[in-house]
N, C-alpha and C positions, 0 to 999 in steps of 0.2 A: 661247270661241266668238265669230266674227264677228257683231255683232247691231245690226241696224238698228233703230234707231228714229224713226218719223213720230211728227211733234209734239213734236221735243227740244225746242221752245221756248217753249212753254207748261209750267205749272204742273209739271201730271201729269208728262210728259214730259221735263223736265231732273230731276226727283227720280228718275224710273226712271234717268236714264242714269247721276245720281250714286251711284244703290247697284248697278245692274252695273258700271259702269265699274272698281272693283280688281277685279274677277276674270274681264271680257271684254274682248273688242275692242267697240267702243261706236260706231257711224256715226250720229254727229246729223245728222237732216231736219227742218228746220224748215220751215215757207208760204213765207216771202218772203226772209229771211234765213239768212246761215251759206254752207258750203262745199257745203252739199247743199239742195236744197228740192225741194217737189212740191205740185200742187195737187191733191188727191184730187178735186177737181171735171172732171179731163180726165183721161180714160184714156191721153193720150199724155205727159203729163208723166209717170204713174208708168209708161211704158214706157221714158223717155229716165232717169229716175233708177236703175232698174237696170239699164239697159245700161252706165250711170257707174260705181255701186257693184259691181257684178259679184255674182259667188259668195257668197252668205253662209251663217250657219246657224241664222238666226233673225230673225223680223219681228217687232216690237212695232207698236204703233199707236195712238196717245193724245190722234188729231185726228178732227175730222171737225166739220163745221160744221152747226144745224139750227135753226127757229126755235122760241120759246113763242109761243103763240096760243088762245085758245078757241075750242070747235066755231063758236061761230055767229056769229063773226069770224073764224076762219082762212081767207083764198084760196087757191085751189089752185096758185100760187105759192110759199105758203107749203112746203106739201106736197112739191112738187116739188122747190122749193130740198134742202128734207131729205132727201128720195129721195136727189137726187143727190147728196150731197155726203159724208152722214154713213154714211147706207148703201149706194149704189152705190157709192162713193167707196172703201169698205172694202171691197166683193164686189170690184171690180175690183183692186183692190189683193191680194187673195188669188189671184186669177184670175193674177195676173201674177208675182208675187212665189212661184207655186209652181214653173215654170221655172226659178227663183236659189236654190232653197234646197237645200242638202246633204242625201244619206239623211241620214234619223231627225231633221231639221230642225221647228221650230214656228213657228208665227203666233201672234200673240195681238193679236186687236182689241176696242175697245172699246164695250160697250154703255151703260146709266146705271138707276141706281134706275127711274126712271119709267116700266122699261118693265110693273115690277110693282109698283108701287107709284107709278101716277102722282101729279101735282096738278091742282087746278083750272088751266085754261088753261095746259097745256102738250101738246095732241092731237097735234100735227106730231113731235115729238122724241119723246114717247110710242110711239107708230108706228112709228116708223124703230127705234127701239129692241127694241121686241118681234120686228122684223123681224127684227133682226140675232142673235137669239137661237134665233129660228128656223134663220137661216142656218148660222150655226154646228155646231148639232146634226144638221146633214144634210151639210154640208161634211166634216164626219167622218170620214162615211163613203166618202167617194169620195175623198181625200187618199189618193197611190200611195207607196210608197219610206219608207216609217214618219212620212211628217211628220204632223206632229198641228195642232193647231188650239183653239183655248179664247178663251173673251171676260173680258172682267173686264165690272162693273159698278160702279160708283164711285158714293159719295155727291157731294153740295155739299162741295168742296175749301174748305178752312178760310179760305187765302189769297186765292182768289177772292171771297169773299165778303166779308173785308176788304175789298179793294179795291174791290167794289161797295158799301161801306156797309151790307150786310148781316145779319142775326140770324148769329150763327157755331152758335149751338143746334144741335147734329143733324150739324156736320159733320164732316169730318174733316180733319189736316194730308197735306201731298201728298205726304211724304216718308213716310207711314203709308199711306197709298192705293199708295203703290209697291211695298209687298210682295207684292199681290195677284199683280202682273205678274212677279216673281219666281217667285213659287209654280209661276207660267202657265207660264215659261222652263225654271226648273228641273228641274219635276216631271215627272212620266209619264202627266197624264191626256191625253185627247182629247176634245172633244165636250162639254165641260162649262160653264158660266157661274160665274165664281170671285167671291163677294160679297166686296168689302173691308172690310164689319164685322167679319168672322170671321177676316181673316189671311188671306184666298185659297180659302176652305170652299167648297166647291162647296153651288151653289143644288140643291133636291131638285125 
């Protein structure tokens, strides 16, 4: 299968494309760099990246940018930023991305823990995240031509939290979070939220 993936160049995202890559065609998108990029913040960027890519038979999605904040410090900047980026950023990118996709084709974009199991000071990506949870289980439904649709939800990526100097406690490596997105590709559900603690188990 042809399969796009946004946000080859993060974490998540080059470990997905290192374990489809033997067995698909693998199109890295990265934000800024590489042969391909898109800013999920402009609807016309991810209009001009698949008019480039063309035809495929599968989206991943492993970007989307949003802030942490607590309620009674977050601006509605904050808010907003997230809206648009992490969630609109993904609806449009479904919106657009089901014109390119082949019968019986999938999406799969990304939600996070927190959208059920937040933290303290994290309401804005919180938010966006339950949104996109929502989204999903209603896109479902109205997806024509067999394509389907599924989210992953990721813990704290092991190597990210390295990098930030981190507690690693509780997380997990990104090349183990890639299964989820597998499961998303390969399998036959639709409409579901895939937890990466469980290999890709769908949330009840």
């Amino acid at each position: 299968m042809k399969v796009i993936i946004i946000g080859a160049s993060g974490q998540i995202g080059n470990a997905v494309a290192e374990l489809l890559g033997p067995d698909h065609e693998v199109v890295r998108v990265g934000h800024s760099k590489g042969r391909h990029t898109v800013d999920l913040g402009s609807i016309r960027s991810i209009e001009a990246l698949f008019k480039k890519v063309g035809k495929c038979d599968a989206v991943i999605c492993t970007a989307g940018l949003s802030r942490f904040a607590k309620l009674t410090e977050a601006t509605e900047d904050d808010f907003v930023f997230s809206l648009n980026h992490k969630l609109m950023g993904q609806v449009n990118l479904v919106r657009i991305a089901q014109d390119y996709l082949r019968s019986g084709g999938s999406i799969t974009i990304t939600t996070g823990l927190l959208a059920r199991e937040p933290w303290p000071g994290t309401v804005p990506t919180a938010t966006v995240n339950a949104g996109l949870e929502g989204f999903v289980r209603a896109a479902a439904l109205d997806l024509e031509q067999g394509v389907r649709i599924n989210a992953v939800s990721p813990i704290l990526v092991t190597e990210t939290a390295e990098n930030l100097s981190l507690p690693v406690g509780g997380s997990m490596r990104a090349r183990e979070t890639a299964k989820a997105y597998q499961v998303s590709l390969e399998g036959d559900m639709t409409g579901q939220v895939l937890d990466v603690r469980d290999n890709g188990s769908v949330h009840p």
